[in-house]
Structures are given as structure tokens and as C-alpha cells.
N, CA, C and O atoms as a CHARMM CRD file, in Angstrom:
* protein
*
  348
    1    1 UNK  N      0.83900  -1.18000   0.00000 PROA 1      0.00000
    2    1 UNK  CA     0.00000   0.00000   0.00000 PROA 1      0.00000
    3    1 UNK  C      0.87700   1.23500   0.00000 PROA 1      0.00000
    4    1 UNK  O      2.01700   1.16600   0.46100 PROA 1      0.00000
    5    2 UNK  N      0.33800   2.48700  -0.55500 PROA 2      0.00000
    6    2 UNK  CA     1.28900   3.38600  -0.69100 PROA 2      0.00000
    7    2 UNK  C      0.30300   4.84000  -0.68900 PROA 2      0.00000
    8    2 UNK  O     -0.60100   4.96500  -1.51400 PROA 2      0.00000
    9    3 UNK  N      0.57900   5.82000   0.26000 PROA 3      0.00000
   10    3 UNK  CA     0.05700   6.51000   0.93700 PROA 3      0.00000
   11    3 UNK  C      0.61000   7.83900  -0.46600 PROA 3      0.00000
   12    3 UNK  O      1.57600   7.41400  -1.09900 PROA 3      0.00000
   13    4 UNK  N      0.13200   9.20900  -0.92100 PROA 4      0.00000
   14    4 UNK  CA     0.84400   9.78800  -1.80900 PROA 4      0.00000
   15    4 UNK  C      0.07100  11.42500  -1.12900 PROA 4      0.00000
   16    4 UNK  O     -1.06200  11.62500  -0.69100 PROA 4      0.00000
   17    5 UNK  N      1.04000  12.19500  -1.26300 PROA 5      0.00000
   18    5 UNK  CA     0.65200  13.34500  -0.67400 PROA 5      0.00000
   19    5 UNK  C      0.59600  14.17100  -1.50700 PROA 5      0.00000
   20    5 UNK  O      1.60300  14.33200  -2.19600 PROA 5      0.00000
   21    6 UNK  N     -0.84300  15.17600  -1.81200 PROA 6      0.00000
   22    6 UNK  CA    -0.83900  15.76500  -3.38100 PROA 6      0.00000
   23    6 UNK  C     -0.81400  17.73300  -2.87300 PROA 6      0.00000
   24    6 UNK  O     -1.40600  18.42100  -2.04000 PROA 6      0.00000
   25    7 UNK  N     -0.18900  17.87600  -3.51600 PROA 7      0.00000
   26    7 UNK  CA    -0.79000  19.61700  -3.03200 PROA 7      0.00000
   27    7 UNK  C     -1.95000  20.19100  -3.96000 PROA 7      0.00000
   28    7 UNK  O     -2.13600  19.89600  -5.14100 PROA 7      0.00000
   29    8 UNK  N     -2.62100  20.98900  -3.25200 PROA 8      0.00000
   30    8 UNK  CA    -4.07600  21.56000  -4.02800 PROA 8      0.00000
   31    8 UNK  C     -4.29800  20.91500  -4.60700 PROA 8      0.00000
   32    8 UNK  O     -5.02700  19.92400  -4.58400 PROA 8      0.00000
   33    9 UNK  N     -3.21000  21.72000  -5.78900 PROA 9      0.00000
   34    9 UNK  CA    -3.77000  22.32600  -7.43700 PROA 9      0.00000
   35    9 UNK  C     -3.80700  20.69800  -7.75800 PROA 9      0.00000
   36    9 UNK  O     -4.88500  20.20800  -8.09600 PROA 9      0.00000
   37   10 UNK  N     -2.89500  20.05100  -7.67500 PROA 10     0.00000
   38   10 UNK  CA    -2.85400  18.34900  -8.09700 PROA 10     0.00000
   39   10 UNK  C     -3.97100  17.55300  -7.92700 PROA 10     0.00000
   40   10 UNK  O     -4.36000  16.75100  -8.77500 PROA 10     0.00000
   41   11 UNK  N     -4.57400  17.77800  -6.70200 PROA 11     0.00000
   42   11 UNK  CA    -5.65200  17.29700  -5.99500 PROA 11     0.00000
   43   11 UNK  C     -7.06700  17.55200  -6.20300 PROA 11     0.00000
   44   11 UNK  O     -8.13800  17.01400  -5.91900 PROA 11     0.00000
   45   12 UNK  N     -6.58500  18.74800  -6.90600 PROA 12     0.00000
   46   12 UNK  CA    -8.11300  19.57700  -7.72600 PROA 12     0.00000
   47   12 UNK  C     -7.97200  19.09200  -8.80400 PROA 12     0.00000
   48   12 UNK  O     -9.04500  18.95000  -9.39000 PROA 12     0.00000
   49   13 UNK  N     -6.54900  18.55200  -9.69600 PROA 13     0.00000
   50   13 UNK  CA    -6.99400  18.51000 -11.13500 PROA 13     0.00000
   51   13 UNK  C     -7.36800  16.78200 -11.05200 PROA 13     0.00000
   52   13 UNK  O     -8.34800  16.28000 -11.60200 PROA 13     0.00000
   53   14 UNK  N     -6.60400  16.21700 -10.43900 PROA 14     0.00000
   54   14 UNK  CA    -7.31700  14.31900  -9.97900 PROA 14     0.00000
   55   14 UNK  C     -8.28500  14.27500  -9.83900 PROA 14     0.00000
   56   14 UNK  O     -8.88100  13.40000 -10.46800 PROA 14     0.00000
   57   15 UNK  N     -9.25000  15.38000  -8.73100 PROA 15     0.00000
   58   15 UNK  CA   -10.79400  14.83300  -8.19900 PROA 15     0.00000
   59   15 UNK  C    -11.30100  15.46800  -9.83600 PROA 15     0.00000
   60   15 UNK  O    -12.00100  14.66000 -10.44700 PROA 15     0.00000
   61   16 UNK  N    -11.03600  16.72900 -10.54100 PROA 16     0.00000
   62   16 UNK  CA   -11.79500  17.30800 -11.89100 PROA 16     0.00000
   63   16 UNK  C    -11.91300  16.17200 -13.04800 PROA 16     0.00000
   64   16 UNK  O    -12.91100  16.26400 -13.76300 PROA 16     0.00000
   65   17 UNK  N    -10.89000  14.97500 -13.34600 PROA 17     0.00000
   66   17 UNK  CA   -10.51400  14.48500 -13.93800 PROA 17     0.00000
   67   17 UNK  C    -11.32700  13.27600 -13.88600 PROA 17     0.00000
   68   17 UNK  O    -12.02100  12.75200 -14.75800 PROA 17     0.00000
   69   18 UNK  N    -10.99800  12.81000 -12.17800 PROA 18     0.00000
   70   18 UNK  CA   -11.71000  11.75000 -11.94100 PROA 18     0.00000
   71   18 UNK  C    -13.56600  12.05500 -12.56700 PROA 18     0.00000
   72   18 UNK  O    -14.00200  11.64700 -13.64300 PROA 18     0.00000
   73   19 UNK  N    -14.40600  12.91100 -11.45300 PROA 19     0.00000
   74   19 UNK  CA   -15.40800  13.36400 -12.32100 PROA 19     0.00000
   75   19 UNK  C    -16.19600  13.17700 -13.76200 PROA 19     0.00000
   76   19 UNK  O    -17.33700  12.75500 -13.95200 PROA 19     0.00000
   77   20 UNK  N    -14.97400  13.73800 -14.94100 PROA 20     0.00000
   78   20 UNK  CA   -15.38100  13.83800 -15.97300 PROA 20     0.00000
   79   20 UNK  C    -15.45200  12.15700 -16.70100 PROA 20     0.00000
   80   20 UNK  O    -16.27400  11.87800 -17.57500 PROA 20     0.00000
   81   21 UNK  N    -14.32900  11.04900 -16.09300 PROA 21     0.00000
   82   21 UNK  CA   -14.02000   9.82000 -16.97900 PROA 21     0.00000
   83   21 UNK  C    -15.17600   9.18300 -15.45800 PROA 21     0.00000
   84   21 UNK  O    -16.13700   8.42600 -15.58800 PROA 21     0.00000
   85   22 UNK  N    -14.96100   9.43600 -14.90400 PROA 22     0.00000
   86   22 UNK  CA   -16.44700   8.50500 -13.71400 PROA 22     0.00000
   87   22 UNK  C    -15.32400   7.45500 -13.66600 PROA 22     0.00000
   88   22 UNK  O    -15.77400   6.41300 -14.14300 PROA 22     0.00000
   89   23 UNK  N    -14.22000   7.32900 -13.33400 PROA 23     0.00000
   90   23 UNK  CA   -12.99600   6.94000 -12.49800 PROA 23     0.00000
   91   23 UNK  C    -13.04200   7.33500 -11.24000 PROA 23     0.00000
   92   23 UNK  O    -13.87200   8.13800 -10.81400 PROA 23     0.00000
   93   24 UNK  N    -12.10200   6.76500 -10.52900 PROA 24     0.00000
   94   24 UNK  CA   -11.76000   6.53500  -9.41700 PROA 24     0.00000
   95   24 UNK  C    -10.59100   7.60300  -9.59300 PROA 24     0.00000
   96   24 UNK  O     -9.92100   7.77100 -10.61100 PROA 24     0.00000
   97   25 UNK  N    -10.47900   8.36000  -8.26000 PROA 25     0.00000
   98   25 UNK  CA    -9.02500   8.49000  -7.78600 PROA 25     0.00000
   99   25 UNK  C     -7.48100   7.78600  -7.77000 PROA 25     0.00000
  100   25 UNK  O     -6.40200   8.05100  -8.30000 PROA 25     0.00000
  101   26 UNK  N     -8.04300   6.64100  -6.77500 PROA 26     0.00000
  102   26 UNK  CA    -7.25200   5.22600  -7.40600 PROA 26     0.00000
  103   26 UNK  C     -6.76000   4.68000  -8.39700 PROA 26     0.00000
  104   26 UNK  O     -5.60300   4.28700  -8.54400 PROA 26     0.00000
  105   27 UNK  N     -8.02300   4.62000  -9.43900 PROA 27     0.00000
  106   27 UNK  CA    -7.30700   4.29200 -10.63700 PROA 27     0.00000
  107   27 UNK  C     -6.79000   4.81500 -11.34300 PROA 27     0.00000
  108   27 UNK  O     -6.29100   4.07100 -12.18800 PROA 27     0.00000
  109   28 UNK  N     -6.52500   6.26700 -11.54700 PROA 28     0.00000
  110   28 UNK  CA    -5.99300   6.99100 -12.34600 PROA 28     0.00000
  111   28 UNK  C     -4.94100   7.58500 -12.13800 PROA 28     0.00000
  112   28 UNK  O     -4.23200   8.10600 -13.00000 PROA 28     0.00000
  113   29 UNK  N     -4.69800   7.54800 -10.64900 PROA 29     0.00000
  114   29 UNK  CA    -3.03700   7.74500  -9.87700 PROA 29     0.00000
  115   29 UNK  C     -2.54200   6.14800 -10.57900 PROA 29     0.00000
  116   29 UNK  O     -1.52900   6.04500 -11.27100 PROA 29     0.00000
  117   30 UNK  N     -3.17000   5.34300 -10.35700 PROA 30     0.00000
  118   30 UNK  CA    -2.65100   3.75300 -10.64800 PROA 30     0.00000
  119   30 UNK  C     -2.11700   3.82400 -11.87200 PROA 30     0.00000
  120   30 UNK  O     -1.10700   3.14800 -12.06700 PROA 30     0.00000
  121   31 UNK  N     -2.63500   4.61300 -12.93100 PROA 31     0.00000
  122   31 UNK  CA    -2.40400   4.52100 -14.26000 PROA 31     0.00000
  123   31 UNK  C     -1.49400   5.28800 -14.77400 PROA 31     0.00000
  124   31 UNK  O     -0.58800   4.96000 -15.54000 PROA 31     0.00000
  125   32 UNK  N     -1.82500   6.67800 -14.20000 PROA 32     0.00000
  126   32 UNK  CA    -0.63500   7.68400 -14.31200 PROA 32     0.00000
  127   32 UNK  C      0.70100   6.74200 -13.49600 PROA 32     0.00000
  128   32 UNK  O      1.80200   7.05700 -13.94900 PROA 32     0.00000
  129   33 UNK  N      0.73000   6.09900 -12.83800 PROA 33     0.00000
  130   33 UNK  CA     2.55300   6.06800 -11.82600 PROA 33     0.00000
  131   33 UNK  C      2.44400   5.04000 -13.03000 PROA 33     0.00000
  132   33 UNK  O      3.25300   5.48100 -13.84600 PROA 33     0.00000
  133   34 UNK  N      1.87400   3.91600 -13.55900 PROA 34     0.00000
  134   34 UNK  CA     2.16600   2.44200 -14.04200 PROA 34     0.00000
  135   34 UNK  C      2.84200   3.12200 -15.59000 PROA 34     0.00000
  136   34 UNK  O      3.74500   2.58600 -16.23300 PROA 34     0.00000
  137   35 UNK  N      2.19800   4.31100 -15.92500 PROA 35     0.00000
  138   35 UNK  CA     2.74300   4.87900 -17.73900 PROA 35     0.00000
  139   35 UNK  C      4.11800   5.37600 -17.22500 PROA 35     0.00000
  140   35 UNK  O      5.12600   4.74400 -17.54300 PROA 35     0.00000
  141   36 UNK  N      4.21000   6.53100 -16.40700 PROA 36     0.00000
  142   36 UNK  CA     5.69600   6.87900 -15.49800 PROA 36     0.00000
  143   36 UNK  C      6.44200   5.79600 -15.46000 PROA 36     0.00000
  144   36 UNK  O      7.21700   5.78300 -16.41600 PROA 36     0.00000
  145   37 UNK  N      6.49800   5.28600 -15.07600 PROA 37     0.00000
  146   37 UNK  CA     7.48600   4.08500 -14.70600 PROA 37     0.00000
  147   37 UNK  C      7.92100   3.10700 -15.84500 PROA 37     0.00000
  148   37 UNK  O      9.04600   2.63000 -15.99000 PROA 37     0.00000
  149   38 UNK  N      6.84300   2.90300 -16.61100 PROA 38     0.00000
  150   38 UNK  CA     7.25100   2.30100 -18.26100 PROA 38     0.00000
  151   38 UNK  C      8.03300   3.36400 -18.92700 PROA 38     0.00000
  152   38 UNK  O      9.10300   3.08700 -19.46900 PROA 38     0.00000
  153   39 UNK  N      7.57100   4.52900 -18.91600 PROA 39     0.00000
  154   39 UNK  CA     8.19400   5.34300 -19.08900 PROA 39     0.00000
  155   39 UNK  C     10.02300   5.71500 -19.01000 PROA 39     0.00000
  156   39 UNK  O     10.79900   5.93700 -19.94000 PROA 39     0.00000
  157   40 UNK  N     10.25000   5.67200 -17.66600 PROA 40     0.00000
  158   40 UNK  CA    11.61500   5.75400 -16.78900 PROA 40     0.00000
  159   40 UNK  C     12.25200   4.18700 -16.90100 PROA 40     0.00000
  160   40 UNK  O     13.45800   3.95100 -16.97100 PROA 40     0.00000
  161   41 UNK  N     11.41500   3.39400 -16.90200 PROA 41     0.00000
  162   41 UNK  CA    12.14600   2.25900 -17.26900 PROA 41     0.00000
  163   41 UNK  C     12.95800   2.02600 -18.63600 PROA 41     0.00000
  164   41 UNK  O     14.06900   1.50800 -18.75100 PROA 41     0.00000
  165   42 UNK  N     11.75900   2.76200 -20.08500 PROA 42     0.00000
  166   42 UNK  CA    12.66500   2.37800 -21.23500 PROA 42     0.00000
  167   42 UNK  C     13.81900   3.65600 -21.29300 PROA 42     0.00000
  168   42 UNK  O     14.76200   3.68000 -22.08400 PROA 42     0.00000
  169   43 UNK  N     13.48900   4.81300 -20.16600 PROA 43     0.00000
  170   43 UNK  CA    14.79700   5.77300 -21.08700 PROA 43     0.00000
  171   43 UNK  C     16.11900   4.85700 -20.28900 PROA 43     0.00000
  172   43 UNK  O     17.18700   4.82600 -20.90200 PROA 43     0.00000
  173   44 UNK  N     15.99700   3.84900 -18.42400 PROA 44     0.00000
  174   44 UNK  CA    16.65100   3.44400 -18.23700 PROA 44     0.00000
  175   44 UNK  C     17.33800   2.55100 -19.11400 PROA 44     0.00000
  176   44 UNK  O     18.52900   2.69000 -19.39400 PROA 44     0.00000
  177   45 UNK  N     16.36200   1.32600 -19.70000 PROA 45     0.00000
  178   45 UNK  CA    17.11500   0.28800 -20.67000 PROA 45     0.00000
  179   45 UNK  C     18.13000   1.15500 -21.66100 PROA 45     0.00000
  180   45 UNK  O     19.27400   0.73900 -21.84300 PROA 45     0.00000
  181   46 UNK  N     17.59700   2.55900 -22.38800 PROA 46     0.00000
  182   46 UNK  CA    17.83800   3.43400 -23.11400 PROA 46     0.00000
  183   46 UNK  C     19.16300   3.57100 -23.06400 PROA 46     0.00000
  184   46 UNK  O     19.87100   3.38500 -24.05400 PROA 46     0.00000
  185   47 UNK  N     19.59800   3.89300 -21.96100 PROA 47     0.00000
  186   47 UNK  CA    21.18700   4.43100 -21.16800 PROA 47     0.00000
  187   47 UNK  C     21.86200   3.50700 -21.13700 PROA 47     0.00000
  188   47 UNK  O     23.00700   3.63900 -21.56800 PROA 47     0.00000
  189   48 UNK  N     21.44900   2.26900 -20.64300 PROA 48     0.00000
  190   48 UNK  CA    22.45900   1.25300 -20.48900 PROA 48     0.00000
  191   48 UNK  C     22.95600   0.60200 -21.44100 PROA 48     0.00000
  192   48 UNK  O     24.11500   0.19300 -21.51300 PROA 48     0.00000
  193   49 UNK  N     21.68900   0.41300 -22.59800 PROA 49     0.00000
  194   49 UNK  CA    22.42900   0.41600 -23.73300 PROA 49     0.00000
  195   49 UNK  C     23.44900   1.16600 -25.17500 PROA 49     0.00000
  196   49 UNK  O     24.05100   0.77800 -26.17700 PROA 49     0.00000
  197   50 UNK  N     23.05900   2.74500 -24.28000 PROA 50     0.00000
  198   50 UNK  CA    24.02900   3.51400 -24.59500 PROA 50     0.00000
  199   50 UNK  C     25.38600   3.38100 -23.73800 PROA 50     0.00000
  200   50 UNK  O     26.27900   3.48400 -24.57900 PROA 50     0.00000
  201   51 UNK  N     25.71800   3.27900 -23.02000 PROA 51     0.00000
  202   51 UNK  CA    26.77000   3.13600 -22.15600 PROA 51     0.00000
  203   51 UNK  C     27.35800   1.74600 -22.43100 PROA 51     0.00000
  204   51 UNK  O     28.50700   1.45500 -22.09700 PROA 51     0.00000
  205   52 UNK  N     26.36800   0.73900 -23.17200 PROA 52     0.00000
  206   52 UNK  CA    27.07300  -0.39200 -23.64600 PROA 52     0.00000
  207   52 UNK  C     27.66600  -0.09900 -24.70100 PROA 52     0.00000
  208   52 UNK  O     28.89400  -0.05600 -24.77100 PROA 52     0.00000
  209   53 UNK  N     26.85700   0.15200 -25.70500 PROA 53     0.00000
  210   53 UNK  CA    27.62500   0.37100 -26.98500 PROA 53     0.00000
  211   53 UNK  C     29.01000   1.38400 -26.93000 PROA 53     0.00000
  212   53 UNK  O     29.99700   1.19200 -27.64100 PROA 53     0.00000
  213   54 UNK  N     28.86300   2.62700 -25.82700 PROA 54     0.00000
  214   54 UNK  CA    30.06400   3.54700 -25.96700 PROA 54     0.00000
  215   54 UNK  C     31.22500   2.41000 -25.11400 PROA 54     0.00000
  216   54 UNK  O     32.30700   2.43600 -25.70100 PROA 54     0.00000
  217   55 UNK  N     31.23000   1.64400 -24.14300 PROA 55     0.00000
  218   55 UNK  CA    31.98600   1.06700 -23.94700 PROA 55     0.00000
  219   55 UNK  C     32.71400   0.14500 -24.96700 PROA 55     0.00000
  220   55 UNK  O     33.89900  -0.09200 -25.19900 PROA 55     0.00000
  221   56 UNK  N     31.33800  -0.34900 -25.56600 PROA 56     0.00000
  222   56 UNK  CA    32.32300  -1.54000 -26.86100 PROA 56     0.00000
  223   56 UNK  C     33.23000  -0.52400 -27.25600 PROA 56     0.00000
  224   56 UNK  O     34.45500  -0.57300 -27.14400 PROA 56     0.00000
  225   57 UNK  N     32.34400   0.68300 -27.86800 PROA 57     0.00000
  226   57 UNK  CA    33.14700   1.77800 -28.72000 PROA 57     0.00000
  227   57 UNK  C     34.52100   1.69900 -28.03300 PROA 57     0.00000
  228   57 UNK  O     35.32900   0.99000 -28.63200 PROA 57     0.00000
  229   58 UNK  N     34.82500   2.10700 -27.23600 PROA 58     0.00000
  230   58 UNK  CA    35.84200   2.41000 -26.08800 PROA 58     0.00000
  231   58 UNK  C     37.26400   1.35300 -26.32600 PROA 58     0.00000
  232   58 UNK  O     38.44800   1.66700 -26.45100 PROA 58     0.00000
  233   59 UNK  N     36.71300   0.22600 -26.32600 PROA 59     0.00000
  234   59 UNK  CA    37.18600  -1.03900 -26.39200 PROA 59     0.00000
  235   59 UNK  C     37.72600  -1.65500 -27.66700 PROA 59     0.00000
  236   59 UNK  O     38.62200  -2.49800 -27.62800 PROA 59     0.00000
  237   60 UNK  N     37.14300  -1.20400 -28.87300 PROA 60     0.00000
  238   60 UNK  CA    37.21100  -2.14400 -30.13000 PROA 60     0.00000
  239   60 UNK  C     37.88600  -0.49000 -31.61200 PROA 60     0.00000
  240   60 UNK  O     38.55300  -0.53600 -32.64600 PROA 60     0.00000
  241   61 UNK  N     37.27200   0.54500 -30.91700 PROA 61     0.00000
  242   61 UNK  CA    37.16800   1.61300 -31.94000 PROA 61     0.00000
  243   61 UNK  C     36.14200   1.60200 -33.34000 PROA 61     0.00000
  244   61 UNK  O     35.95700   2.30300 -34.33400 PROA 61     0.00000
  245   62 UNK  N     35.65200   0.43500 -32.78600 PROA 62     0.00000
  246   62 UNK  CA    34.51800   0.11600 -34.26200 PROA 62     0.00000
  247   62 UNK  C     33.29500   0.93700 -34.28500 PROA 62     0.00000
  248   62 UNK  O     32.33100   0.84700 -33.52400 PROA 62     0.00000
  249   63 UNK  N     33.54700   2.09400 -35.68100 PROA 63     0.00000
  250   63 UNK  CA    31.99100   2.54200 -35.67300 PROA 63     0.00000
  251   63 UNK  C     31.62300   2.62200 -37.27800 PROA 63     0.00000
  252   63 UNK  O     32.36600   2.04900 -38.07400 PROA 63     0.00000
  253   64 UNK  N     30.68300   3.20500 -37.65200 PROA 64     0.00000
  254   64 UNK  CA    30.50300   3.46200 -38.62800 PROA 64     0.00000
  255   64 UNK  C     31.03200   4.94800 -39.07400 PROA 64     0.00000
  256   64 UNK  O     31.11700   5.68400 -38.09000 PROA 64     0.00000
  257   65 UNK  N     31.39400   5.55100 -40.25300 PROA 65     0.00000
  258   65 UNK  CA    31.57000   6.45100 -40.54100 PROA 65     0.00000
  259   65 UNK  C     30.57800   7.42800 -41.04500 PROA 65     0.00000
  260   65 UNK  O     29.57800   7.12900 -41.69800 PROA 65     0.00000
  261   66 UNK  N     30.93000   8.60300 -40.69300 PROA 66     0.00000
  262   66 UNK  CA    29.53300   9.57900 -41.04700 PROA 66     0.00000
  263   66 UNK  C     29.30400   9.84700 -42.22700 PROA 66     0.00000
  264   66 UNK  O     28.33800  10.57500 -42.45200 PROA 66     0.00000
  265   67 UNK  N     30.05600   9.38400 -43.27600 PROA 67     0.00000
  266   67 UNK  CA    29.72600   9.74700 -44.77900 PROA 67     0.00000
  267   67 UNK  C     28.79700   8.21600 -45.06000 PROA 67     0.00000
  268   67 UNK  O     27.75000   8.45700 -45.66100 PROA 67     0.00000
  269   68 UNK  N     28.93300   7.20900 -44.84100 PROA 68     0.00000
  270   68 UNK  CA    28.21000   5.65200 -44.99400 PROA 68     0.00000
  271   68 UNK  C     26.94700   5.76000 -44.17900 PROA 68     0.00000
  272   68 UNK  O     25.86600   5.30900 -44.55800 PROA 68     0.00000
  273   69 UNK  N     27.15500   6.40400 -43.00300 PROA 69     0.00000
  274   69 UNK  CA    25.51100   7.09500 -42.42600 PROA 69     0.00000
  275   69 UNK  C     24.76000   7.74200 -42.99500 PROA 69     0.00000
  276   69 UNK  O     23.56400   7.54700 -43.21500 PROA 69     0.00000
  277   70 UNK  N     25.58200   8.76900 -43.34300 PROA 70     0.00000
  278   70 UNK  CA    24.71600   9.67800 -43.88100 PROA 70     0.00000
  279   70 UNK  C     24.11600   9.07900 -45.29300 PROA 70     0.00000
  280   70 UNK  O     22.93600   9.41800 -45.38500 PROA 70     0.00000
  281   71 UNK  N     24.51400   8.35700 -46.33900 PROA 71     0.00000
  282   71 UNK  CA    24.49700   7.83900 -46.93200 PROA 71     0.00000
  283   71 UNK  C     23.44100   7.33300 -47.45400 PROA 71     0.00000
  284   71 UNK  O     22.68400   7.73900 -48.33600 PROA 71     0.00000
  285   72 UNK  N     23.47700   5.89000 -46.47200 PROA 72     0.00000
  286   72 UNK  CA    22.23400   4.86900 -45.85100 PROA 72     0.00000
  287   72 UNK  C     20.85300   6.12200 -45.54000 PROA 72     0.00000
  288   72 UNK  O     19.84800   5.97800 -46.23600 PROA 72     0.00000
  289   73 UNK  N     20.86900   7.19700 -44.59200 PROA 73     0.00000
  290   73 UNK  CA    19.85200   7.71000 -44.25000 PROA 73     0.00000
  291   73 UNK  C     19.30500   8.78600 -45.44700 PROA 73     0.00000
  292   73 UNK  O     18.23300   9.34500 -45.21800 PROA 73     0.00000
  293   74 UNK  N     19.91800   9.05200 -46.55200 PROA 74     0.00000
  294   74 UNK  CA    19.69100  10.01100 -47.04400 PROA 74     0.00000
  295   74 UNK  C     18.78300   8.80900 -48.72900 PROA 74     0.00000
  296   74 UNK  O     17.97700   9.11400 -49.60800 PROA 74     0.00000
  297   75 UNK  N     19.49400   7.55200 -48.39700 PROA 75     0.00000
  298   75 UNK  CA    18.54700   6.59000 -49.22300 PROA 75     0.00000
  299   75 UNK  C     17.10300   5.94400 -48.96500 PROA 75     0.00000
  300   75 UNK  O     16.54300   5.13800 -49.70900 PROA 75     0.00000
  301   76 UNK  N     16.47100   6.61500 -47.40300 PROA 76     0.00000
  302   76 UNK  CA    15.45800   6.29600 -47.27100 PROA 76     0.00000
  303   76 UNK  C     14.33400   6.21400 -48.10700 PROA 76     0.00000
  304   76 UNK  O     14.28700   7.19200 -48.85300 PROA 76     0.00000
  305   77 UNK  N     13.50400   5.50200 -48.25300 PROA 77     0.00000
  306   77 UNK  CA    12.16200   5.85400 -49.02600 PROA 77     0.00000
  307   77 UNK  C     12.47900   6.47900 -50.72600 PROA 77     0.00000
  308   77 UNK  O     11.84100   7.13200 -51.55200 PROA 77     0.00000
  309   78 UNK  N     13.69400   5.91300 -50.65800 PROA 78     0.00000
  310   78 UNK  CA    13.67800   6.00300 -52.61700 PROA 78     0.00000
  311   78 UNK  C     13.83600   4.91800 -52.92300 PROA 78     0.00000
  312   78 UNK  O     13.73900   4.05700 -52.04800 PROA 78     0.00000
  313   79 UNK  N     13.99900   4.71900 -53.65100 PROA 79     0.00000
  314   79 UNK  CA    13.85200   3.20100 -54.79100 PROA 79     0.00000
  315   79 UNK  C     15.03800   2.63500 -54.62900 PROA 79     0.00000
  316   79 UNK  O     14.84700   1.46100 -54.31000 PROA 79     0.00000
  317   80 UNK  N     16.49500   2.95300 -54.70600 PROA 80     0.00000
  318   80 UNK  CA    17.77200   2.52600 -54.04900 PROA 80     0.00000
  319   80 UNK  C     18.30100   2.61900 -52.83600 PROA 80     0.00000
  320   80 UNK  O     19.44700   2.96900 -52.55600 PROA 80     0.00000
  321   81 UNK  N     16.91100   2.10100 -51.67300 PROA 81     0.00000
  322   81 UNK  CA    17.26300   2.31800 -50.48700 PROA 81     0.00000
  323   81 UNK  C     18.58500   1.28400 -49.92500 PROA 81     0.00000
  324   81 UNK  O     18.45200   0.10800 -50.26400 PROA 81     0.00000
  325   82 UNK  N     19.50900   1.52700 -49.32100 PROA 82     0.00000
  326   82 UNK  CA    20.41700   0.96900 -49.08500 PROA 82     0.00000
  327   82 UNK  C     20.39700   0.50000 -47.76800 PROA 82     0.00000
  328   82 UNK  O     19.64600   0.90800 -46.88200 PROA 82     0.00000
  329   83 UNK  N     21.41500  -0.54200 -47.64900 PROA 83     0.00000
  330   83 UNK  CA    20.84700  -1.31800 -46.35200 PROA 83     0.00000
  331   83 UNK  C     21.68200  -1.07000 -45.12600 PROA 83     0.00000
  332   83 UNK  O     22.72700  -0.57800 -45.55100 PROA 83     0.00000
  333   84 UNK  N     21.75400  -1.18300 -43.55900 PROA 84     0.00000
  334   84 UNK  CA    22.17500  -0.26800 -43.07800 PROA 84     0.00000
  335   84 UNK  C     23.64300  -0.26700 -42.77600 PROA 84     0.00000
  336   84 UNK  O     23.90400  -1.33400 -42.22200 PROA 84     0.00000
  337   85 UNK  N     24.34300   0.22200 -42.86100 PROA 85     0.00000
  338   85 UNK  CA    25.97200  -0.03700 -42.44600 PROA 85     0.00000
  339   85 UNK  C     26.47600  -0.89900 -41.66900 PROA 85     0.00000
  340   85 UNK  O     25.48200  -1.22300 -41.01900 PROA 85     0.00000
  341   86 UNK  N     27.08300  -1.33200 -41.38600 PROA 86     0.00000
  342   86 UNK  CA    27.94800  -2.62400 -40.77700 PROA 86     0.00000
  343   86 UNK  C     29.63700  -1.99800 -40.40000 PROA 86     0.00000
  344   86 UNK  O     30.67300  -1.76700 -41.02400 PROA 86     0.00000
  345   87 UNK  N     29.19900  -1.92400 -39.16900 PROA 87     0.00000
  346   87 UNK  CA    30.81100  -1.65300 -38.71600 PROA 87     0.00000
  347   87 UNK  C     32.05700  -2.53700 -39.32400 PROA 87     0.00000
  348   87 UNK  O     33.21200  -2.30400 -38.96500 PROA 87     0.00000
């Protein structure tokens, strides 16, 4: 169980909200923290797999070059779309 302490204006726009969808209080704090947290979770996965890849980077020096990027991205959605670079 988890107790949440709202000031006013927060508390006015939850009960206005609740009201209009004929929700609960409950459920819509429930829904708002459960999207937050999916939320904060993928920018977490996000990071770590940035911090993975800059480590390989770190480790190997393998990247792609910005002219073969640019390249690949500038062949989007035409007819000789090219496929994506390979370190």
C-alpha cells in the first residue's frame, strides 16, 4: 500500500478528472505512476544500452563512418534504399 501526498492544485486537477471519466481516484493515480514508470524504465534500458555500446566503442574503436551514415539515411524511401551499415 502506498500513501501519496498531493498539493491543491494536483488534488483539484485528480478529483476534476476523476469526475469527468467517472474513475476513481485510485485508478488513475494507478495509471498515471504504471505509464511513469514504463516510461523511466525504457529511457533506463535506453542508457544502459548507450553506455554499452560507448563502452564496446571504447574497447574495439569500431563505428561506422559519417559519410556511410549519412548515406544509408539520405537513401530512405527512394527506390535505391540501401541497407544499413555494418561496422
Amino acid at each position: 500500500m502506498l500513501g501519496v501526498r498531493l498539493d491543491e492544485q494536483l488534488e483539484n486537477r485528480l478529483n476534476r478528472l476523476a469526475k469527468k471519466t467517472r474513475r476513481s481516484k485510485s485508478f488513475l493515480a494507478k495509471e498515471a505512476l504504471a505509464l511513469y514508470i514504463d516510461r523511466e524504465e525504457h529511457k533506463q534500458r535506453e542508457n544502459e544500452l548507450m553506455l554499452s555500446r560507448w563502452e564496446e566503442y571504447q574497447e574495439t574503436g569500431e563505428s561506422v563512418n559519417n559519410e556511410q551514415m549519412t548515406e544509408w539515411l539520405e537513401s530512405w524511401g527512394t527506390e535505391q534504399e540501401q541497407p544499413c551499415p555494418v561496422k
